[in-house]
C-alpha positions in Angstrom: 54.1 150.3 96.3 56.6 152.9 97.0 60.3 151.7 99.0 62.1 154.8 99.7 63.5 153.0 102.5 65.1 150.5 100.6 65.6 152.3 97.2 63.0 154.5 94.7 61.0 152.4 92.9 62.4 149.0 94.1 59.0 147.3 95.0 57.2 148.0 91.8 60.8 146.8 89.7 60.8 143.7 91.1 57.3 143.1 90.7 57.6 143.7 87.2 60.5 141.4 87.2 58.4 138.3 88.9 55.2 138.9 86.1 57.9 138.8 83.2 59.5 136.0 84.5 55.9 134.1 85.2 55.0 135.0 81.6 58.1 133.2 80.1 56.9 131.1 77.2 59.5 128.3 79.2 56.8 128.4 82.3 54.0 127.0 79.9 52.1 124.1 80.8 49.1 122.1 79.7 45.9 123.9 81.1 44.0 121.1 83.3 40.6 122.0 82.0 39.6 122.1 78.0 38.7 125.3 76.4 34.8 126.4 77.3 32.6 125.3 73.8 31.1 128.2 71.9 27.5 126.7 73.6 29.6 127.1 76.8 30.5 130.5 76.4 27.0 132.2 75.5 25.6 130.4 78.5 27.9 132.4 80.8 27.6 134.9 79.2 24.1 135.1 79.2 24.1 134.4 83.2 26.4 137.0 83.6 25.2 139.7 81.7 22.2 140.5 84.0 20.3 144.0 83.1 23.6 145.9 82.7 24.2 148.6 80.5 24.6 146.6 77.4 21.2 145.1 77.6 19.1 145.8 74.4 16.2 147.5 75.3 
């Protein structure tokens, strides 16, 4: 997003600023939902793979 209005390269600054900030190792907290099982993962994976490109023929 381009602010030459308010200042060259303002927007995208502060945007930066706000993800850093969000990323802060301070913010953490406990994730509500465990960690997908290996089971888990290759079932969704499976579902989501489809016929794309990666399919083996």
């Amino acid at each position: 997003m381009r602010t030459p209005a308010c200042g060259p390269d303002g927007g995208e600054r502060r945007h930066l600023y706000l993800m850093l900030d969000a990323f802060r190792a301070e913010r953490a907290h406990p994730l509500p939902d465990p960690p997908m099982t290996p089971s888990q993962a290759y079932d969704a994976m499976v579902r989501l793979g489809g016929t794309g490109a990666c399919t083996a023929t």
